[in-house]
N, C-alpha and C positions, 0 to 999 in steps of 0.2 A: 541142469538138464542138458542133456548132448545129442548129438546129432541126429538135430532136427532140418527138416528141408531146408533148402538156400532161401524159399519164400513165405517161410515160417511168418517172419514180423508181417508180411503185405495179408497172408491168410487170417492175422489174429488182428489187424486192423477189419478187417472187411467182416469178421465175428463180431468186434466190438459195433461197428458202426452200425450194428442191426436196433440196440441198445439205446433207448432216450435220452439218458444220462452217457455220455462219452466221453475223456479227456484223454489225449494222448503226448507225450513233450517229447522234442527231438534233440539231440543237442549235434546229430549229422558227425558226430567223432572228431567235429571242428575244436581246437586250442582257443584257452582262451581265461585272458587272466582272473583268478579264483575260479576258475570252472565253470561250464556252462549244465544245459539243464542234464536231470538225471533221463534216463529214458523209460520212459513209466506208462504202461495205458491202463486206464482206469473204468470201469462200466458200471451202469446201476439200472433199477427197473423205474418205473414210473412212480411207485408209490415212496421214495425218496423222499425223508423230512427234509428239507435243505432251508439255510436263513434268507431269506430277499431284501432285509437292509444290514447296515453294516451294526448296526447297535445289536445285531440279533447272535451276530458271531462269534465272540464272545461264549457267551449261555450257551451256546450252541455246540462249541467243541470243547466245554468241558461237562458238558452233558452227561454223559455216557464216554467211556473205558475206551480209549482211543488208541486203535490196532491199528487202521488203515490207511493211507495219507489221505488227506482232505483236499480236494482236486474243483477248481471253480474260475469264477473270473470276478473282478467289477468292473463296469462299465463308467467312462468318462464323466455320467449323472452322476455320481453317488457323489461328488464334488456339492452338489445340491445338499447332502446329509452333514455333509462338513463345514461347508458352509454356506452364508444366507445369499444364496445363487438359486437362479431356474434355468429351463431349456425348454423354450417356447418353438424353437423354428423345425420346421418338420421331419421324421423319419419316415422308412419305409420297412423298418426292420424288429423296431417296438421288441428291444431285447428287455430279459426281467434287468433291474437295476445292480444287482446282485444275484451271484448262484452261486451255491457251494455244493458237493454231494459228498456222501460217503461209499465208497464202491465197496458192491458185495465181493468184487473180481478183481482182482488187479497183477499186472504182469510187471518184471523188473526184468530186462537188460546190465551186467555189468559183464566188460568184455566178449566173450563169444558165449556166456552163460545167460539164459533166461530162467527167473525163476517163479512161478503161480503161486498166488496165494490167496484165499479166500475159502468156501465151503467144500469144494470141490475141485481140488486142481486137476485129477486124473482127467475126470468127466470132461472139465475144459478143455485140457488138452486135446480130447478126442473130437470133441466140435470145433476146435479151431483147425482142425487136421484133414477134417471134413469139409469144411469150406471151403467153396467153389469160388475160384477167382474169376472176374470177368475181363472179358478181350478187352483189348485199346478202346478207351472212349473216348477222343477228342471232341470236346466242346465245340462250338458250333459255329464260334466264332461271333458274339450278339456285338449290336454295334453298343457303344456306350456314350451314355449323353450327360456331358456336365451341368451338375444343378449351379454352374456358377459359372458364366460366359466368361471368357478371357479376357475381351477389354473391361468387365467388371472387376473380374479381377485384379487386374492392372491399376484400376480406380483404389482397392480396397486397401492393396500396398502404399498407395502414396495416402491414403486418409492414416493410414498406421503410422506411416513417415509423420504426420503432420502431429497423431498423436504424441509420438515419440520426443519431437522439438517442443509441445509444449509439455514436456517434461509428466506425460501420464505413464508409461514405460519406457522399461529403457529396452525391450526386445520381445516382439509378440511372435507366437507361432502360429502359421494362418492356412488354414485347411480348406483342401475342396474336395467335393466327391463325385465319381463319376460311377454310374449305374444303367440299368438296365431293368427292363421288366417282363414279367413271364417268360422267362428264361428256362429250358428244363437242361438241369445239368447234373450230374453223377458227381456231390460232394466229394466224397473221399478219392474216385480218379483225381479230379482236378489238385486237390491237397498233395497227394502223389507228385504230379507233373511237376508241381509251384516246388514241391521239396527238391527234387530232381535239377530242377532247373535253376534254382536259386537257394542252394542247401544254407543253413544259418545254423549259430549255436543256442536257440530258443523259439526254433520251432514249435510248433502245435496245432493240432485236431480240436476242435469240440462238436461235441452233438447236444442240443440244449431243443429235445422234441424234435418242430421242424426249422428251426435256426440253425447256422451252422457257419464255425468260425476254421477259418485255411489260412492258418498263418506262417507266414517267411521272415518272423520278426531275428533282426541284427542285438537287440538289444535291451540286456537287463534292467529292471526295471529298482528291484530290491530282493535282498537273500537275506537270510540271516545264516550263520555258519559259525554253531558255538555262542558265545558270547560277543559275536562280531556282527554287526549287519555293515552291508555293501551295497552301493548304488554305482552304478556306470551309466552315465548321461551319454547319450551321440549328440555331437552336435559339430556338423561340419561332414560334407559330403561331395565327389569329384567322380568320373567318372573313372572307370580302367580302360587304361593306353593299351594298344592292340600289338605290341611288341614291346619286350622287354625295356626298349632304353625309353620306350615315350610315357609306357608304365611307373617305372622311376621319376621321371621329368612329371606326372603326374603326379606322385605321390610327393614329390618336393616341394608341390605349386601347392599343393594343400596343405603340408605342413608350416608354409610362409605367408600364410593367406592370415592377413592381420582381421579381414573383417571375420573368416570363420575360428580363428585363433579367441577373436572377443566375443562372439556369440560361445563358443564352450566355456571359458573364464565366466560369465555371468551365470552361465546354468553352475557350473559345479559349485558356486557361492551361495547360490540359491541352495540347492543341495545341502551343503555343509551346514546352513542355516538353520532346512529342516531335518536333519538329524539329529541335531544337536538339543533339539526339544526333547529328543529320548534316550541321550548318550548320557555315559557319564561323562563328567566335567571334564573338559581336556583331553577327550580323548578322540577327536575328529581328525582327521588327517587324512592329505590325498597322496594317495602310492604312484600315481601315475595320471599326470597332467599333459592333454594334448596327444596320446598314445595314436597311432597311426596303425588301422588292419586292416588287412583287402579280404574283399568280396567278393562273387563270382562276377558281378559288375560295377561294383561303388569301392573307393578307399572312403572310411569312415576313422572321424577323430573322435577316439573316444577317452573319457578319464575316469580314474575310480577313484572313489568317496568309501571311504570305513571310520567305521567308531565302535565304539566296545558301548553295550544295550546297558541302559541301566536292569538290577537284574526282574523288578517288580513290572517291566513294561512289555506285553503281549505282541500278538498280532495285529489284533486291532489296534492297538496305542500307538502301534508303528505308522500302521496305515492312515491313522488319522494328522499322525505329525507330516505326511511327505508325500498322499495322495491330494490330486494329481502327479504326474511324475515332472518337474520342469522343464524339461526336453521338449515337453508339448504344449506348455500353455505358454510360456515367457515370462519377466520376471518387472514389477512385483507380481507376486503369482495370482492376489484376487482380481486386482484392477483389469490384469492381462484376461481372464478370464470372463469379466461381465463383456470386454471388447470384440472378444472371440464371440461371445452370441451377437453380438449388434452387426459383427463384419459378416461371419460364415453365414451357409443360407442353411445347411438339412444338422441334425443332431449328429453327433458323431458317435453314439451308441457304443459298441463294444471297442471301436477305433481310438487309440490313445488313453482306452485303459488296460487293464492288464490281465492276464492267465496264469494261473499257477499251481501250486501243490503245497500242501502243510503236512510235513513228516508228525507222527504221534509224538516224538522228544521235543517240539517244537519250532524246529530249524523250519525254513522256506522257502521259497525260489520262488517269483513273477517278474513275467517279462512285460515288456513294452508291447501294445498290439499295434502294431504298424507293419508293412508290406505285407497287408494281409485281404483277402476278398469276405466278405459278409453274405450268407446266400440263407434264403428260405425256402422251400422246397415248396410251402404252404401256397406262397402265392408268385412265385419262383421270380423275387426280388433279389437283383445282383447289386453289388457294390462293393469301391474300395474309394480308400480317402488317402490322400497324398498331403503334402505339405511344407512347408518352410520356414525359417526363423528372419524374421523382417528384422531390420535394422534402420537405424537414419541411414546408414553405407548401405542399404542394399538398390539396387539393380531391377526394377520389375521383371522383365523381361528374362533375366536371368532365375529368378525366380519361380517362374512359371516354368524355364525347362530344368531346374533340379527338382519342379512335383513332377514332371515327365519321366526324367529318370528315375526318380522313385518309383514308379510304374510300370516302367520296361518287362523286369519278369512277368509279370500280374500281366500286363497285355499281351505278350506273348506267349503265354500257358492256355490265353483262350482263344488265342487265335483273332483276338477283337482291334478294332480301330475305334480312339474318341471321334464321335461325330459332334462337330463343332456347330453353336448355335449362336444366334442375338441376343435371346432369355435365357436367362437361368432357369 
């Protein structure tokens, strides 16, 4: 399909996002080793069969004659279906635990070609052609209030530290979130600004009814490609120097930094660990250890993890050897995970789990849900969760401003300041 308006893709996002069922994946034309996502928007109506736990999906996509990619997320719970865990501490966002859909519509990007596919592509074409885009809508700037005070948090790291020395993990990852309530804000603007502002190679849109996920995420979660699946853990994070030579000098400190050097060394082990539940024998190997790639405001160290699938092992079989992803719980991964309920204070819902796509030949793609805001229109609940990987070596203080800098874009897309409290 050829020459279509310059603001083709913003008119056929603002078509889709009228749709209950919405997925959209960015991959921003950003490099990036094994490739990043495809660019794909997805849509469906309300009366969507879709699975809600992970034992369902399976049954589910080989159901029926599968033409369309399978476009969903899961959510950080479903660690619960995996294994014998709960999530007692509160949300405000009460996502299903699981969604998958199958879109009656769906549009493909490759190079300057778009192509439709579904019942009616003409017809789409002409309502997306038709739609009305609206002016600038800057957000409003809501103030945001941590469910988790700073000097508590400060407390949570060193109770992690103490974990650490008696030998219960050797690395937790330890999240906070900052939110807002009744908030009225214009989803997809905002997704817009967040892309703009902080473009990534696994971005994405979701529309889930009145839930709704804006994500900036840096970072693959698992792909499969062929007979190959790949994991790329982040772990290790610095700001960008405001001039070339401090940029450099930035990027050096973090490739020397032994404490973030050893926090990615235990994830990609951890990693290799759980692959290797679904690989074949010997065939796990890392291509690239410690890799270093800038952001529009972070240098991020990241490594990749591949092995060759055994060929009897699915989606689900994947998902159930290596969800969680360890980037985000710490390692070992259940221990680290009952500790993360007893430290953090709210669920972390759709946050540090994942989004993604399942092509009909099987292949995959989900990313990491991080640098991303959580919003309900329903009862116009904001939030975004930040985070970091504790160590014995780590820094409280220090800690607390790399969930800051993770934050940066996400604060400045709404115009908002944390407002700092006593309580959580």
């Amino acid at each position: 399909m050829s020459e279509l308006p310059a603001d083709f893709r913003a008119r056929a996002l603002r078509w889709a996002a009228a749709f209950v069922h919405c997925a959209y994946f960015d991959s921003n034309d950003l490099p990036y080793p094994r490739g990043s996502f495809s660019r794909l928007l997805a849509v469906a109506d309300a009366a969507t069969v879709a699975p809600t736990a992970l034992a369902e999906l399976r049954p589910w996509l080989s159901g029926s004659a599968m033409e369309a990619p399978r476009c969903g997320f899961l959510t950080y719970d479903v660690k619960n279906e995996i294994e014998a865990l709960h999530s007692l501490n509160p949300t405000g966002l009460a996502w299903p635990q699981l969604h998958f859909f199958t879109p009656h519509t769906w549009l493909c990007w490759e190079a300057a070609a778009v192509t439709i596919h579904g019942t009616a592509p003409a017809a789409t074409l002409q309502q997306i052609l038709a739609t009305a885009l609206p002016g600038s809508q800057p957000p409003a700037g809501p103030q945001l209030r941590p469910r988790m005070a700073k000097a508590d948090y400060l407390r949570a790291v060193a109770a992690v530290q103490e974990d650490i020395l008696n030998g219960e993990v050797y690395e937790l990852n330890l999240c906070q979130e900052f939110y807002a309530e009744r908030v009225a804000l214009d989803p997809l603007s905002v997704f817009e600004q967040l892309n703009a502002a902080s473009p990534t190679p696994f971005a994405g849109f979701c529309r889930y009814h009145d839930h709704y996920l804006l994500c900036a995420s840096p970072e693959r979660f698992l792909a499969r490609q062929g007979s190959t699946i790949v994991s790329q853990p982040i772990k290790g994070t610095i700001r960008r120097g405001t001039t070339p030579a401090t940029d450099e000098a930035q990027r050096q400190r973090l490739l020397h930094d032994e404490k973030e050097r050893a926090e990615n060394l235990m994830i990609v082990d951890l990693v290799r660990n759980d692959l290797a539940r679904v690989a074949r024998t010997g065939t796990v190997r890392v291509p690239e250890l410690f890799g270093l790639y800038p952001f529009r405001h972070v240098w991020q160290m990241i490594s990749t993890v591949e092995a060759e699938l055994r060929p009897e092992e699915d989606v689900e079989a994947v998902l159930r050897a290596t969800f969680p992803m360890g980037s985000m719980t710490g390692a070992p991964k259940v221990r680290a995970m009952q500790l993360i309920e007893q430290y953090e204070r709210s669920r972390r819902g759709l946050y540090s789990g994942c989004f993604g796509y399942i092509w009909p030949g099987g292949d995959f793609d989900f990313n990491v849900v991080i640098r991303s805001l959580q919003y309900r229109t329903d009862t116009g609940y904001l939030s975004f969760q930040v985070g970091s990987a504790i160590t014995y070596d780590s820094v409280p203080e220090r800690e607390y401003d790399e969930c800051l800098l993770k934050a940066q874009a996400m604060l400045e897309v709404l115009g908002s300041q944390i407002l700092e409290q006593s309580n959580g």
